[in-house]
N, C-alpha and C positions, 0 to 999 in steps of 0.2 A: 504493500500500500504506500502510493506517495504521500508524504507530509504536506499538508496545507493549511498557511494560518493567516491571517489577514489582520491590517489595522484599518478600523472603523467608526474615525472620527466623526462628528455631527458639527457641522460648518458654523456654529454659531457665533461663536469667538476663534479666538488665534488658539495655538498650539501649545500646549503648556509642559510643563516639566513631568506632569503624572502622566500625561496622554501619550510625549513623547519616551518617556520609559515603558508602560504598555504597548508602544509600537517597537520597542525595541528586543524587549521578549520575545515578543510572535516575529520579528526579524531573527532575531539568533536562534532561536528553536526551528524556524524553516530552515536556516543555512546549517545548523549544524545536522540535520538530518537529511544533507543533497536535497530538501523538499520545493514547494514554492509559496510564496508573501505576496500579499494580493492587498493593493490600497482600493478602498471604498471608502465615500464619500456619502454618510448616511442623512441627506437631504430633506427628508418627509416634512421637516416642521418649517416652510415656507414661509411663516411670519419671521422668524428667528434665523435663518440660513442667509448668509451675505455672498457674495463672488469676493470681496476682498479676504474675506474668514478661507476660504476655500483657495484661494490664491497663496494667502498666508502657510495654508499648512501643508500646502504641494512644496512650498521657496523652504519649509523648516525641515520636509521629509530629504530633498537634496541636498539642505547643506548639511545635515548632518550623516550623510553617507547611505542611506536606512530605501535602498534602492528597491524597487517593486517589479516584480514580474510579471504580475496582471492588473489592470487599472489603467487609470482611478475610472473606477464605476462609479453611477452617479442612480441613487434610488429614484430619484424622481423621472428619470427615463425608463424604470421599469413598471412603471403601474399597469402596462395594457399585461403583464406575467403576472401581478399579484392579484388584478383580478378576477383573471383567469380560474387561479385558485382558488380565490373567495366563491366564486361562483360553483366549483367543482364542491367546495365544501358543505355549500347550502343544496344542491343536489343532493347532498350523499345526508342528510342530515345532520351534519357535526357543525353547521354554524345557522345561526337563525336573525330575519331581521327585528329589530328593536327600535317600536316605538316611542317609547318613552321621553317625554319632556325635560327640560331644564328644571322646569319646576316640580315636576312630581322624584325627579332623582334628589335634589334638594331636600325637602319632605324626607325622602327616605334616612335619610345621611344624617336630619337633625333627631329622628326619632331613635336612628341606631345609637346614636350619643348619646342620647338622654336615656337609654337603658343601658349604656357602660359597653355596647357591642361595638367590635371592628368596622368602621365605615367601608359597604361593601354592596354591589347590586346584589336585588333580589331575586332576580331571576323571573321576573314580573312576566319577560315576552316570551320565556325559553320555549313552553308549547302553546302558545297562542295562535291561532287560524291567520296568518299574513291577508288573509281575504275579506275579515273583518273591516279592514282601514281602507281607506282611497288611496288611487294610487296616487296620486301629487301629493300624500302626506309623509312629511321628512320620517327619515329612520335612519339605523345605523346600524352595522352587520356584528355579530357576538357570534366569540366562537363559543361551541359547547363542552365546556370542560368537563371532566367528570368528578362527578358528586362524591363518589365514597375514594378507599383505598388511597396509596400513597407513592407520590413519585420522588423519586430520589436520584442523585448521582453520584460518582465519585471523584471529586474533587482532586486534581493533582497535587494541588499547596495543602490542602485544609482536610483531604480527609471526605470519607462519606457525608453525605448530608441531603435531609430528608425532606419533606415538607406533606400534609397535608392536604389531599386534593378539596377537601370542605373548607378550607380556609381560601381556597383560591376562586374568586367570584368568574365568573362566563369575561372575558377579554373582549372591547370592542376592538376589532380588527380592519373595520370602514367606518371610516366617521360619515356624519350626517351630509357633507360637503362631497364626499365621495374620493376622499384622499385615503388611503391606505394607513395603518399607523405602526409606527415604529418596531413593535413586539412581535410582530407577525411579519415584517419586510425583510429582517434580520433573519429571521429561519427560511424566507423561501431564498436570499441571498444565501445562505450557506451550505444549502441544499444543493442550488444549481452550482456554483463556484465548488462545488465538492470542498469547504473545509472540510477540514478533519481534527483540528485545534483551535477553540475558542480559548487565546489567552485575552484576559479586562479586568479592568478595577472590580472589586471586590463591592462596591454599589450595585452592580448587575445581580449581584445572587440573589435577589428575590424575583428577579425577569425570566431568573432560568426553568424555574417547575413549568411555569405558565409554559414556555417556546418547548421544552421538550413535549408535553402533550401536544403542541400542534404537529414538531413532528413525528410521533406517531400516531397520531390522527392520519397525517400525508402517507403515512409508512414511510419515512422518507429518514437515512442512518441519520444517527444522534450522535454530535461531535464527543471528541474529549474536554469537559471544562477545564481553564485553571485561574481562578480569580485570586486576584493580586492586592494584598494590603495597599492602604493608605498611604501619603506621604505627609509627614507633618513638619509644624516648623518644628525649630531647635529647642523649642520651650516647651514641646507637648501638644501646642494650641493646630486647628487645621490649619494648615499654608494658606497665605496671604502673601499678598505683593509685597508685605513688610519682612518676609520672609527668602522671599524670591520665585511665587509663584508667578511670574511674569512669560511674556512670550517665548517662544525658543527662539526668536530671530534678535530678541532683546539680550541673549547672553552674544550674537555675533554682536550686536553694536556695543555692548560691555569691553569687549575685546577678547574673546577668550573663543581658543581654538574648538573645531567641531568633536577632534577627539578625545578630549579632556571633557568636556560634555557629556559624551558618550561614556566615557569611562567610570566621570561620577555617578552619573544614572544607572549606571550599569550595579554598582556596588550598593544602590540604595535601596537593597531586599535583596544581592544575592549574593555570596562568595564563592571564591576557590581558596581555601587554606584562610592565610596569613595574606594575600598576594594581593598589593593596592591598584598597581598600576601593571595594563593589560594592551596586550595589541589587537587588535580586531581579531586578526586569526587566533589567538588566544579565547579571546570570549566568545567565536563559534566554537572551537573546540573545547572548552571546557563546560559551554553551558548546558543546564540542564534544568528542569522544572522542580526535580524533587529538592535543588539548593536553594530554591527563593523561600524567604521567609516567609513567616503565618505573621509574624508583628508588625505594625507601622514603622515607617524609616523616619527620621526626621531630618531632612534637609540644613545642612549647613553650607553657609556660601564662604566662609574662611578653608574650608575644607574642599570646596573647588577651585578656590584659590588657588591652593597649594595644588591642588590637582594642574591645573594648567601649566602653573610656572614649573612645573616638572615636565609637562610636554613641550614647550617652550625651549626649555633644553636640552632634551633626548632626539624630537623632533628633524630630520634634514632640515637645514636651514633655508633649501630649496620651498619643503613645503610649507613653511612658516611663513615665508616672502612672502608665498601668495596669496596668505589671508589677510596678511600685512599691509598688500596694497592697496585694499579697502579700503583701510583705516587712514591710510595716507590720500586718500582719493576725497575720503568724508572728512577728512580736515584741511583738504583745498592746500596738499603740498604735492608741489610739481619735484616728482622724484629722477626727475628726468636731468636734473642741474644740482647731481650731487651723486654720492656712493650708490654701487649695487644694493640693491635691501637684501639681497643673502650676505654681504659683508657685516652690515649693518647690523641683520639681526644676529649675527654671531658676537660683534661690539656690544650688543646692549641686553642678550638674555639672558644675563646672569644677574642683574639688577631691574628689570621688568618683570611683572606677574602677569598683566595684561597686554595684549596688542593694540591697542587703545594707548595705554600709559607709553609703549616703546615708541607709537608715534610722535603724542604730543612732547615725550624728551628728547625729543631726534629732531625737529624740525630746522634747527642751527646748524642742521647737517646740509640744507636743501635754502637755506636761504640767511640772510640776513636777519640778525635779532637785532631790536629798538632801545634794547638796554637793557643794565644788566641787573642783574636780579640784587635785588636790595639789602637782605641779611647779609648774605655773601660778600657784597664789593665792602659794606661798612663792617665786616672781619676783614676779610683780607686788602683789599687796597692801605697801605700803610706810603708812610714818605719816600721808603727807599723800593717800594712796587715799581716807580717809573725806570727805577739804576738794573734793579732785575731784569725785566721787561727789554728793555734795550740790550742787557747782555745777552739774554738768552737767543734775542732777534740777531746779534751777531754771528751769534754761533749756528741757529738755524739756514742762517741764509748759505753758512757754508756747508751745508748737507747735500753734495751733491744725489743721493739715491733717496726719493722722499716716503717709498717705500719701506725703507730699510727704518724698522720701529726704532731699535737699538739704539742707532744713532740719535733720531731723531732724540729720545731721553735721554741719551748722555749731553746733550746740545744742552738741555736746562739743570740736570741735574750736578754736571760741572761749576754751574755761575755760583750755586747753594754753598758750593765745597771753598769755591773764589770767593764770595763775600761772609762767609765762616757765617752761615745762617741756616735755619733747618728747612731743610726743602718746601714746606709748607707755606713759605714766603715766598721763592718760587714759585712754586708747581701754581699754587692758587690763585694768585695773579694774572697767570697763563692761562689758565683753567678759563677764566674772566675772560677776560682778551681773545680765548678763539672761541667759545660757546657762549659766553654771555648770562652763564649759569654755574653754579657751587658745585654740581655734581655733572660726573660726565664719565665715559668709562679711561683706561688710562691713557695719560697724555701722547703718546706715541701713538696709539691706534686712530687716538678722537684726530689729531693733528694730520694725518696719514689719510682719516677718511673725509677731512674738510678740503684736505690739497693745499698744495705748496703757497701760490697766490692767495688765495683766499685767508689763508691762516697768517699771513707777514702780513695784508692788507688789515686785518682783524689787529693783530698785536702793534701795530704805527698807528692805528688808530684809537687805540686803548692808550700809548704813550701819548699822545697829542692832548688826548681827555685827562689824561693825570696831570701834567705839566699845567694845562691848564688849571686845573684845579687845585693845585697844590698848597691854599694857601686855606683851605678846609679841606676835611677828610669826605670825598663822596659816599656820596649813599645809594647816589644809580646810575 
């Protein structure tokens, strides 16, 4: 039997971090069983379904790797199939139409309350003559559940689990308007699609007794469930945006690589050993359903931090660039009048956690800075900054290979040794003078990646502005 499992978002909003972990399950449980991963696009709720929602979660399904085989289906193109079936069902007698009003289902609902019962229909239309009513008067199609005995499944995460078919009221499966609904779209999608693995949120298991009697009402096989804990925040409480329940497209503009994403979702309900950080081929080959937890995860975003800045530097620096260029694109630097970004990011990932942060500290790589950063010049700019400056510009200029890091450092770190002072009165001056900033990776490589002109035009004009000023201490 091939493996087939599918993600089956409902377009209402963007893509979130439970949803996108949910799809990342039934992704690595297809791949790791040679099977195949089917995106559907579960549309029914028409008031609430957007094309930007649906746009949003195609752009979150591609960047973050989570590739489909079949799709994206779109339910609202299958309704001439689901009625089909609603029609074959009301033939066969297992679904009946329901007259019933807004107002007399109300009624019911207040009365079950007011006696302490389960708000639940009564089955008011189940054997009622359909030939009673006119035909122009609204109705809605219920399937016919049954009444006694009890259905049950076997849970992968959780274990057998039962339910009650008297607790489970008859399912409206067509609404009055004539749209199909959600509980019944899903089973005949899963049916034709041949899953064979429903992995979702653990919210679903009250959905499942109801879809497995439709399908075997249909005769039609009945997948394997696996419903998946909650994610919470770090305190306990449900995920909130305060949390970092945010879009998945909102961790690219955060700055943070797609597989460090991956990798944290990945770990939040399942393991292998001890082992934090995973390569894709890794996490198909080691996943399995029987390792995701039965408890809620709780999301920490200090923890995909550190997750990233570890990909950031394991990462080819090749494919770092190129999520880099984004970042460089969305903060309007022309990287085209300055270093390779695989140089670049090799200079700056050991002091960035985000791709975002590596941009906006890099940008004195790619252009002129307006001045220099304030804490910094009022520490280091001192009286004898301009006599530094000036030697170390002597000695740079005599560096013929500007490649050659070594030199370049021994150019300033000589002047330190010349004026019997500690390189910090050096170095940090210069620091100033070609980035315009307190922090920078070291001077030979920052020097090396700004270029020869650029850096002596920088350091003359850092002496011009001291001399200048020299009769107060600057501050920018």
């Amino acid at each position: 039997m091939e493996i087939k499992t599918r993600f089956a978002p409902s377009p209402t909003g963007y893509l979130h971090v439970g949803g996108a972990r949910t799809a990342l399950y039934s992704w690595l449980y297809a791949r790791h069983n040679n099977g195949k991963f089917v995106l559907r696009i579960e549309d029914t709720d028409r008031e609430r379904s957007t094309q930007p929602a649906i746009d949003a979660i195609i752009e979150s399904m591609k960047w973050t790797g989570l590739n489909w085989d079949e799709g994206p289906y779109y339910q609202t193109k299958r309704f001439d199939r689901y009625n089909q079936v609603i029609d074959e069902l009301l033939e066969k007698g297992l679904a009946y139409k329901c007259y019933c009003t807004k107002e007399r289902m109300d009624e019911v609902r207040e009365e079950q309350q007011r006696q302490g019962l389960k708000p639940r229909y009564d089955g008011h239309c189940r054997d009622e003559d359909p030939s009673k009513h006119s035909p122009d008067e609204p109705y809605c199609i219920r399937f016919k559940n049954p009444t006694s005995g009890k259905v049950g499944f076997e849970d992968q995460i959780r274990g057998y689990i039962e339910f009650d078919n008297a607790e489970l009221d008859d399912l409206v499966i067509r609404r009055t308007d004539g749209t199909p609904t959600y509980n019944f779209c899903v089973v005949i999608d899963d049916w034709d699609m041949g899953i064979t693995h429903v992995i979702r949120g653990e919210d679903h298991i009250n959905n499942t007794p109801r879809q497995i009697n439709i399908y075997k009402a249909l005769g039609a096989p009945v997948p394997v469930f696996a419903h998946v804990s909650m994610i919470l925040g770090d305190d306990g409480t449900k995920l909130s945006k305060r949390h970092g329940a945010v879009s998945v497209m909102q961790y690219r503009d955060d700055g943070y690589l797609p597989e460090a994403l991956i990798n944290y979702l990945v770990r939040l309900g399942w393991g292998h050993g001890n082992q934090e950080i995973f390569t894709m081929e890794e996490m198909i080959e080691y996943f399995s359903l029987e390792g995701i937890s039965k408890s809620a995860s709780a999301f920490n975003t200090e923890k995909l931090l550190w997750v990233n800045s570890q990909y950031m530097k394991s990462l080819p620096p090749e494919r770092v660039a190129e999520e880099l260029q984004w970042h460089m694109d969305n903060q309007k630097i022309d990287v085209s009048n300055g270093p390779a970004l695989t140089d670049l990011v090799i200079a700056q990932r050991e002091r960035c956690k985000t791709l975002k942060e590596m941009a906006e500290v890099s940008r004195y790589f790619y252009e002129e800075y307006s001045e220099y950063e304030p804490k910094a010049a009022k520490k280091w700019f001192k009286a004898n900054s301009a006599e530094a400056l000036e030697r170390s510009l002597a000695n740079l200029k005599n560096v013929t290979d500007w490649n050659d890091i070594e030199s370049l450092e021994t150019a300033f770190k000589s002047v330190a040794e010349d004026m019997q002072v500690g390189l910090g009165k050096v170095g940090m001056p210069l620091r100033l003078a070609v980035t315009g900033c307190g922090v920078s990776p070291e001077m030979g490589i920052t020097m090396k990646l700004v270029g020869r002109e650029r850096s002596i035009a920088r350091i003359e004009k850092t002496i011009a502005y001291l001399k200048a000023n020299a009769s107060a201490e600057p501050t920018a």
